[in-house]
C-alpha positions as CSV (number, residue, x, y, z in Angstrom):
1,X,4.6,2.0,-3.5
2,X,1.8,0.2,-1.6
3,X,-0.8,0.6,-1.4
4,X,-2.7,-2.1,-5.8
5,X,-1.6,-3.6,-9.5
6,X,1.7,-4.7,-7.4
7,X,3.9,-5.3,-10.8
8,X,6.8,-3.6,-10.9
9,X,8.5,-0.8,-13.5
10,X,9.5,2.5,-12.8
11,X,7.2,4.0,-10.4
12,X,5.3,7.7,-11.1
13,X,7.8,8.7,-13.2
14,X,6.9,10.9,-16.6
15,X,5.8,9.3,-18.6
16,X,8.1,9.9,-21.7
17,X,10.7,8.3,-19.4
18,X,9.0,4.9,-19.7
19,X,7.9,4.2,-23.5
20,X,7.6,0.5,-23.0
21,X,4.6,1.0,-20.4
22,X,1.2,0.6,-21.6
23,X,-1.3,2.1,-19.1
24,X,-5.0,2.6,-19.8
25,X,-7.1,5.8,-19.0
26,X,-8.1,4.7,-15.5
27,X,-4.6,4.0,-14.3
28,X,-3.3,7.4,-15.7
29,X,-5.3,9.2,-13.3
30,X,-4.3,7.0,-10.8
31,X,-0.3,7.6,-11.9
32,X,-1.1,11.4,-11.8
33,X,-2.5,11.6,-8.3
34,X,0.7,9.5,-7.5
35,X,3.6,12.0,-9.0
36,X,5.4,11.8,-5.1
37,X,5.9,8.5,-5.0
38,X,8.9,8.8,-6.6
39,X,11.7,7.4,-4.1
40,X,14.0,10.2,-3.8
41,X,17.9,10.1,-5.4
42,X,20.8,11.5,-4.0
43,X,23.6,13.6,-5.8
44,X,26.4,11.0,-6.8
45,X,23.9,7.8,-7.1
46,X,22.6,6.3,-10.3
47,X,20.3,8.3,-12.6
48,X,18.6,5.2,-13.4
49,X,14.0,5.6,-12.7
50,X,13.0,4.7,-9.4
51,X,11.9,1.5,-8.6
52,X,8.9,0.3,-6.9
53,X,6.8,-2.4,-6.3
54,X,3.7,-1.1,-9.2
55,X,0.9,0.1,-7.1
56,X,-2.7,1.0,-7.9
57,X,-3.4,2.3,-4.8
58,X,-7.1,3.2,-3.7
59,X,-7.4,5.5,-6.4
60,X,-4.2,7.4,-5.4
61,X,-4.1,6.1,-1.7
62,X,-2.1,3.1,-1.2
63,X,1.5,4.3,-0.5
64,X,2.7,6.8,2.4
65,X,3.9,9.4,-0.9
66,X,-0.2,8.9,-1.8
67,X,-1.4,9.1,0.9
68,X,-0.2,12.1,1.1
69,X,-2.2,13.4,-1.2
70,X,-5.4,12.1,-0.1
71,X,-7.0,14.7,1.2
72,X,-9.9,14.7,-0.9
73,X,-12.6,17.1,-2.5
74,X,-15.4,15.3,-3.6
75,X,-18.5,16.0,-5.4
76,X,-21.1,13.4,-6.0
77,X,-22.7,13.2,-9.4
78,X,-26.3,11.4,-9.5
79,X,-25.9,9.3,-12.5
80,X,-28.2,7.4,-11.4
81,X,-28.8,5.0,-8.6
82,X,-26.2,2.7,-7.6
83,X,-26.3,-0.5,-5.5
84,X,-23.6,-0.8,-2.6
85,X,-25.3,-3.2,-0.3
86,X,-24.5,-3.0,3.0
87,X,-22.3,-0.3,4.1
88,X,-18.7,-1.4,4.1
89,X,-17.2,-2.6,7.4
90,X,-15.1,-0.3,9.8
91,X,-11.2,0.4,9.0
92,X,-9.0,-2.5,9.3
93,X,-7.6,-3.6,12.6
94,X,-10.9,-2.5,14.2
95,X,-12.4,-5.7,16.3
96,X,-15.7,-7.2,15.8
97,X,-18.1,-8.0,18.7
98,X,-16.8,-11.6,18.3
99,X,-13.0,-10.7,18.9
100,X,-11.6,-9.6,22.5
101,X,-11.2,-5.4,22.9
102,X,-7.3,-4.9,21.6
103,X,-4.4,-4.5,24.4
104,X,-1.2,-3.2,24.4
105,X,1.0,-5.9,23.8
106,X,5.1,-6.2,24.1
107,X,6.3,-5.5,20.8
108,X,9.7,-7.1,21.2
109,X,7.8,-10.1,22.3
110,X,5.8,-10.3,19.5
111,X,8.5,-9.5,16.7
112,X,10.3,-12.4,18.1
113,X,7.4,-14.4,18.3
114,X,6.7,-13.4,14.4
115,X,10.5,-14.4,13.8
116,X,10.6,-17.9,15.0
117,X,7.1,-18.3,12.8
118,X,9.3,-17.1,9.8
119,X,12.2,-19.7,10.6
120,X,9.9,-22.2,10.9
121,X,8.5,-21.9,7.3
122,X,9.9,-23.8,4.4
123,X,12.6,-22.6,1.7
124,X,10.2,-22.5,-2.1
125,X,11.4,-20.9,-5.1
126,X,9.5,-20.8,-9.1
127,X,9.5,-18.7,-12.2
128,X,7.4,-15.8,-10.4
129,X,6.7,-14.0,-7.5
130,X,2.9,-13.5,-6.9
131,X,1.3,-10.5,-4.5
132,X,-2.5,-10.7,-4.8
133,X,-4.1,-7.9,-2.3
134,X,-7.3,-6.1,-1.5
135,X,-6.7,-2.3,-1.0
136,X,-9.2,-0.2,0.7
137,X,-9.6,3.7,1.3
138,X,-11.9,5.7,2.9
139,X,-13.0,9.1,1.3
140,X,-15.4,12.1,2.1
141,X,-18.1,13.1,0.0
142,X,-20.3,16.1,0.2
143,X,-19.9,19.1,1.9
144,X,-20.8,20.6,5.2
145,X,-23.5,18.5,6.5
146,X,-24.3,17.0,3.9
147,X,-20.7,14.8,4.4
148,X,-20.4,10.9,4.2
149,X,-17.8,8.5,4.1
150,X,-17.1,5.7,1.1
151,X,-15.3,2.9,1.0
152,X,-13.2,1.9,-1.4
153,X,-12.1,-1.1,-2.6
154,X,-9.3,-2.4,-5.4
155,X,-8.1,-6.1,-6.5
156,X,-4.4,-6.2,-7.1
157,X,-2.3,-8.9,-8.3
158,X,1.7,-9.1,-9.9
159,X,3.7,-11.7,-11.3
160,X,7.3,-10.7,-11.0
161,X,9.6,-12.7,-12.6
162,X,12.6,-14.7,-11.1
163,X,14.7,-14.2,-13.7
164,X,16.3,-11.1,-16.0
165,X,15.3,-10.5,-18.5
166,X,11.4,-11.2,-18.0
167,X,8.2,-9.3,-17.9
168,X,6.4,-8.4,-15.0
169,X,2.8,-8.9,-15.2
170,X,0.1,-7.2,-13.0
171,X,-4.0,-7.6,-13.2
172,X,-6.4,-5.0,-10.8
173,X,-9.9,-4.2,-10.6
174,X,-11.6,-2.0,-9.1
175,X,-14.5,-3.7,-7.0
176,X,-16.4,-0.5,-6.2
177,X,-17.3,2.0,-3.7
178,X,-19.8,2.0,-0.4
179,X,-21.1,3.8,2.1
180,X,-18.7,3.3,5.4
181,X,-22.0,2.5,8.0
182,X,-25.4,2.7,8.2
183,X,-25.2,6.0,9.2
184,X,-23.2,7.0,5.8
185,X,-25.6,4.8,3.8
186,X,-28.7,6.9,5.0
187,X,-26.8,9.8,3.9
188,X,-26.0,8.3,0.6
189,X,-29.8,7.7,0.0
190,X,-30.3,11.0,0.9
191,X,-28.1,12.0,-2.0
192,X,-30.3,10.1,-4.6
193,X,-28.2,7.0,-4.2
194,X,-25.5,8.5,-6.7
195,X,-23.6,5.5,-8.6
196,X,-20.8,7.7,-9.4
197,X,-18.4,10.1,-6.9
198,X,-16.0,12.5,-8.8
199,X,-13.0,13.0,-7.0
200,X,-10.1,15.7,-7.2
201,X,-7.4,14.5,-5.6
202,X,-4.1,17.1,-5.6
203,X,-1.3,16.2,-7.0
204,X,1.6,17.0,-4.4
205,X,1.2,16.3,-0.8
206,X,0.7,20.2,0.2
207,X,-2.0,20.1,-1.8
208,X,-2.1,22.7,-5.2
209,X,-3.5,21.5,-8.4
210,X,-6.5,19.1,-8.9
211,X,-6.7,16.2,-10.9
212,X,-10.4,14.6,-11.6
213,X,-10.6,10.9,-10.9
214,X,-14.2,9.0,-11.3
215,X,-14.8,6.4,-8.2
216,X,-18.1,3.8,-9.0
217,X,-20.5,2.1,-6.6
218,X,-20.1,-0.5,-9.7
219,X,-17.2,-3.1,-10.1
220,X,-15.0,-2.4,-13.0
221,X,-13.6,-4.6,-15.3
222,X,-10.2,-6.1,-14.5
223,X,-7.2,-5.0,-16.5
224,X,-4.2,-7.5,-17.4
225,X,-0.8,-5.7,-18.3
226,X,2.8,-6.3,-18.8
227,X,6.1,-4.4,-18.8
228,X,9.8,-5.0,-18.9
229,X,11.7,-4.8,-15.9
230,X,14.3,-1.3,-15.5
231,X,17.1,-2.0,-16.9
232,X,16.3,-5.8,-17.1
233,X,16.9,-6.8,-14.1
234,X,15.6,-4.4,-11.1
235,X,12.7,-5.8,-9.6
236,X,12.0,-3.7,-6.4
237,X,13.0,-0.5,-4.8
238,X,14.6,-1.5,-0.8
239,X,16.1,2.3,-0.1
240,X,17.5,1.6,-3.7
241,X,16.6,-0.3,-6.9
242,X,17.6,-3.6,-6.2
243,X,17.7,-7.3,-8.4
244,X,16.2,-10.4,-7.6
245,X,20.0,-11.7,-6.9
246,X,19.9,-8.9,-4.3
247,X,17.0,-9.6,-2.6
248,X,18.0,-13.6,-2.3
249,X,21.7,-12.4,-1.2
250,X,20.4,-10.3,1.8
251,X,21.6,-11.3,5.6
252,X,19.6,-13.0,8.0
253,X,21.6,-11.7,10.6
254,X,19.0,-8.5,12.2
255,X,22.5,-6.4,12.7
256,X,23.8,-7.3,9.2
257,X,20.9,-7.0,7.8
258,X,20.3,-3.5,9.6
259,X,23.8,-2.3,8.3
260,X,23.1,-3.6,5.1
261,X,19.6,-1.2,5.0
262,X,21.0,2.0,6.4
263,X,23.5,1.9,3.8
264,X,20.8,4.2,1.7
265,X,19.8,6.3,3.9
266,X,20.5,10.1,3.5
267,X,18.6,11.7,6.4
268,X,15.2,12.3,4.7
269,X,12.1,10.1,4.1
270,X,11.6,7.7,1.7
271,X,9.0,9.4,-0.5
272,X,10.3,13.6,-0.5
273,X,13.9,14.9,-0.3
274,X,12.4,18.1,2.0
275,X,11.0,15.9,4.9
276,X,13.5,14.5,7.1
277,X,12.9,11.0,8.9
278,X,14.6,9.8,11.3
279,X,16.9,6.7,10.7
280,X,14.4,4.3,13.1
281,X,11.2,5.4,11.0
282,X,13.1,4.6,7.8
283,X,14.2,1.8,8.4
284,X,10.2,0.9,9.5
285,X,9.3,1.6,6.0
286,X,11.4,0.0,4.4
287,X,11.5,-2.9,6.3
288,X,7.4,-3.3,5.7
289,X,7.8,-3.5,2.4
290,X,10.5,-6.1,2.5
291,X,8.0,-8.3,5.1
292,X,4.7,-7.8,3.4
293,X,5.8,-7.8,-0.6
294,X,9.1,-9.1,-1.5
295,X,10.4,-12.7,-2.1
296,X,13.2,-13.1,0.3
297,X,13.7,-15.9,2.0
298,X,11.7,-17.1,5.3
299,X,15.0,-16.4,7.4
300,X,16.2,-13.2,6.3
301,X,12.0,-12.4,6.8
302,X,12.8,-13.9,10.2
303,X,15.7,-11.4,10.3
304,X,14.0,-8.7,9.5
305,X,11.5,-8.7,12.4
306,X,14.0,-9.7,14.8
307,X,15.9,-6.2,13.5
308,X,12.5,-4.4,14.4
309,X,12.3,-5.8,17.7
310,X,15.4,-3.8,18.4
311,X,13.3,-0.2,17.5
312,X,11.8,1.7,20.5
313,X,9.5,3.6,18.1
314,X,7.5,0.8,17.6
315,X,4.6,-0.7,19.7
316,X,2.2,-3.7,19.4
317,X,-1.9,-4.2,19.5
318,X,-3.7,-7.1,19.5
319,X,-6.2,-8.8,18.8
320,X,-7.0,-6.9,15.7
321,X,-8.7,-7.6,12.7
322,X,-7.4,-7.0,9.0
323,X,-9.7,-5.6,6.4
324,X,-10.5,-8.9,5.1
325,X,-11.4,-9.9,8.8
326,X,-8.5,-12.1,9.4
327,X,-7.1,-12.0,13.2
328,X,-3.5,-10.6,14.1
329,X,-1.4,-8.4,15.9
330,X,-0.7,-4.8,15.0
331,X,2.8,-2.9,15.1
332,X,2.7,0.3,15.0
333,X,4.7,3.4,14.7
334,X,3.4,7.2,14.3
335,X,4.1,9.8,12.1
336,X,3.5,13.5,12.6
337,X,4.1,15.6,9.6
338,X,3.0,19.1,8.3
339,X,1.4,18.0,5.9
340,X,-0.8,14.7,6.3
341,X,-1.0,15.3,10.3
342,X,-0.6,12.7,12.9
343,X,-1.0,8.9,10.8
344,X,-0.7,5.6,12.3
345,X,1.1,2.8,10.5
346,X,-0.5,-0.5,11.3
347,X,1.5,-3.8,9.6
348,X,-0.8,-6.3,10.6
349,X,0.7,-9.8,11.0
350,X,0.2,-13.5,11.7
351,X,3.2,-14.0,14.4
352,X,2.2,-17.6,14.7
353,X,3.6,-17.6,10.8
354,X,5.5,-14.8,10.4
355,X,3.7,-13.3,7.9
356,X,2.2,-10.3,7.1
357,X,-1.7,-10.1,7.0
358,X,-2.2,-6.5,5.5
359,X,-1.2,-2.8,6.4
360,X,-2.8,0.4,7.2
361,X,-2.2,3.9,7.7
362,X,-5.0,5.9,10.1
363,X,-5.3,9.1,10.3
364,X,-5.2,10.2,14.2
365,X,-4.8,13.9,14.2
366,X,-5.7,15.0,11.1
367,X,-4.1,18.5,9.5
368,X,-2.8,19.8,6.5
369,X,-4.3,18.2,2.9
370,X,-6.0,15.9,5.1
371,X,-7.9,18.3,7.9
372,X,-11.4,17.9,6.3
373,X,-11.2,13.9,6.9
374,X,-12.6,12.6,10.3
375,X,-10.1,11.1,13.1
376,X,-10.0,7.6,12.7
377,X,-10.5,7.7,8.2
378,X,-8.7,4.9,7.1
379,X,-6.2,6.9,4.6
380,X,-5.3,3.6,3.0
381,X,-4.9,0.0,3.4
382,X,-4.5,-3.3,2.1
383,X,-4.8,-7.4,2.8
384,X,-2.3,-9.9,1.2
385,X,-4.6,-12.3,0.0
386,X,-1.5,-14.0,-1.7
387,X,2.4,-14.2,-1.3
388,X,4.6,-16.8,-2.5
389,X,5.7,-18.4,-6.0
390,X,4.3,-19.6,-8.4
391,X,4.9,-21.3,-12.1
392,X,2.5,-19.3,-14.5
393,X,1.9,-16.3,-15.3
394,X,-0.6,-14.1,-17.5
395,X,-0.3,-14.3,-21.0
396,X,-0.7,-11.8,-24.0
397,X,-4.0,-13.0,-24.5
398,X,-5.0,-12.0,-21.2
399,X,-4.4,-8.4,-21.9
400,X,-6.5,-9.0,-24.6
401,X,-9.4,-9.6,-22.8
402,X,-9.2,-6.9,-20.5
């Protein structure tokens, strides 16, 4: 989206559109599970493939589009006993017994706040741009109740490159699957300790065809690859494919910036041409993925979150804790729709730096392709480990070796 292998090419797009992408077996499930994604194109706008940030979300849940589609039917397979260790921790943003119960904060006040952490952070440029991030998903296993919750966890990192011309680079790994608490882990055991859980996941967000997609207690191996940028220059998709030369060029100014933004919009969401969004909640979603993913400078960053602090939609909870455990503040803004239910959209950020920490989408009310997942499932989310730029890169010999 990213939810993550965060490279970017043309995103869930057939894959006879894209010859120069070389995806193993693993990912292709992932890419089928994925086949929303696809930012939608208006009549009159360039026919050129989507662009977006390359995601490998939580085995199809890191993106709003996949998340869509994450309402899951799982079977568990006893292939013999796995290992998870202790049961994963709760969703991200929850607070430990060590951090104070969250509050409702002032949003504005805290946007700001996150603004004037942006300004204050120095100008850097290099030959890439390099995400590294920690996705995480929850899924239901079993049936009736006999039901349990997993979590999953992915490694992401991309390399984009500063330049035209280059390749984008991404390396992920899948670091395994867990019961979510004690109380999941007892049912897991009761289960025969299965190492392996075989997931359908459908393949539009109303649900339809299944696609099988295998999720291990075990770590995977990680896998290096490389692709050419669309049409050679486009690095990320901001309400439209846009260039590196865009993304440096964009105003600081929250109202020019705002303009600038709503330029694309058409009336609908940003992941489905049939599901209208209002012009507040798509400018949200863009705007997140400008803070939390792409290499614009600290004041146009600063920008952005003073633009956000002008949106009533949005409202702020802190402390909170990200899935990695790091402290922050949450802004969120609801969703209701037909067919995910009623999700919460958590950026989690640092306002002391002005950076984002990770983000999450909750499911509140669940309905639709999610109504067998328990109020409060964490549909997906992810930690920036990483942002910022760097001088190396993978290398051929990487992909080599896996």
């Amino acid at each position: 989206m990213t939810r993550d292998v965060l490279r970017v090419l043309a995103d869930a797009r057939p894959r006879e559109l894209d010859p120069e992408a070389r995806v193993d077996e693993t990912t292709r499930s992932a890419e089928l599970a994925r086949a929303m994604t696809v930012p939608p194109r208006s009549a009159g706008r360039s026919a050129e493939p989507a662009v977006r940030r390359r995601v490998r979300p939580m085995w199809g849940l890191g993106l709003v589009g996949a998340a869509a589609a994450a309402a899951l039917v799982v079977a568990t397979t006893a292939t013999g006993p796995g290992d998870p260790g202790k049961p994963g921790p709760k969703a991200g943003g929850a607070p430990s017994a060590e951090t104070e119960a969250p509050v409702t904060m002032n949003a504005q006040t805290v946007l700001l706040s996150a603004a004037a952490g942006a300004d204050r952070e120095a100008f850097a440029s290099g030959a890439y741009w390099h995400v590294a991030r920690t996705s995480r998903g929850h899924l239901q296993v079993g049936k009736g109740a006999n039901r349990y919750l997993i979590v999953t966890t992915e490694r992401d990192e991309a390399w984009t490159p500063a330049k035209p011309g280059g390749k984008a680079w991404g390396r992920q790994q899948r670091l395994g699957a867990k019961p979510l608490t004690a109380k999941d882990d007892a049912a897991w055991r009761r289960a025969g300790s299965p190492a392996r859980f075989n997931v359908e996941i459908p393949v539009s967000p109303k649900g339809g065809m299944l696609k099988p997609m295998p999720v291990d207690v075990a770590p995977g191996r990680p896998h290096t690859s490389s692709s050419k940028l669309v049409n050679g220059d486009k690095v990320f998709w901001l309400g439209r494919n846009v260039t590196m030369k865009d993304l440096q060029g964009l105003p600081a100014d929250p109202k020019r910036l705002k303009a600038s933004l709503l330029r694309w919009y058409d009336g609908h969401s940003t992941e489905s041409l049939s599901e209208p969004m209002k012009a507040d909640d798509w400018l949200w979603q863009v705007t997140k993925g400008l803070i939390t993913d792409m290499p614009v400078t600290p004041k146009v960053r600063a920008g952005a979150f003073r633009m956000l602090a002008q949106l009533k939609t949005i409202k702020a909870v802190g402390p909170v804790r990200d899935g990695a455990g790091r402290i922050g503040t949450a802004l969120i803004l609801t969703e209701r729709t037909p067919s995910n239910g009623t999700l919460e959209h958590r950026l989690i950020i640092d306002e002391k730096r002005g950076r984002a920490l990770g983000y999450d989408i909750v499911i509140v009310k669940p309905a639709g392709v999610n109504a067998n997942l328990p109020a409060g499932a964490l549909l997906s989310g992810s930690t920036i480990d990483e942002a910022g730029w760097t001088d190396t890169a993978p290398t051929k010999a990487d992909t080599q070796r896996g």
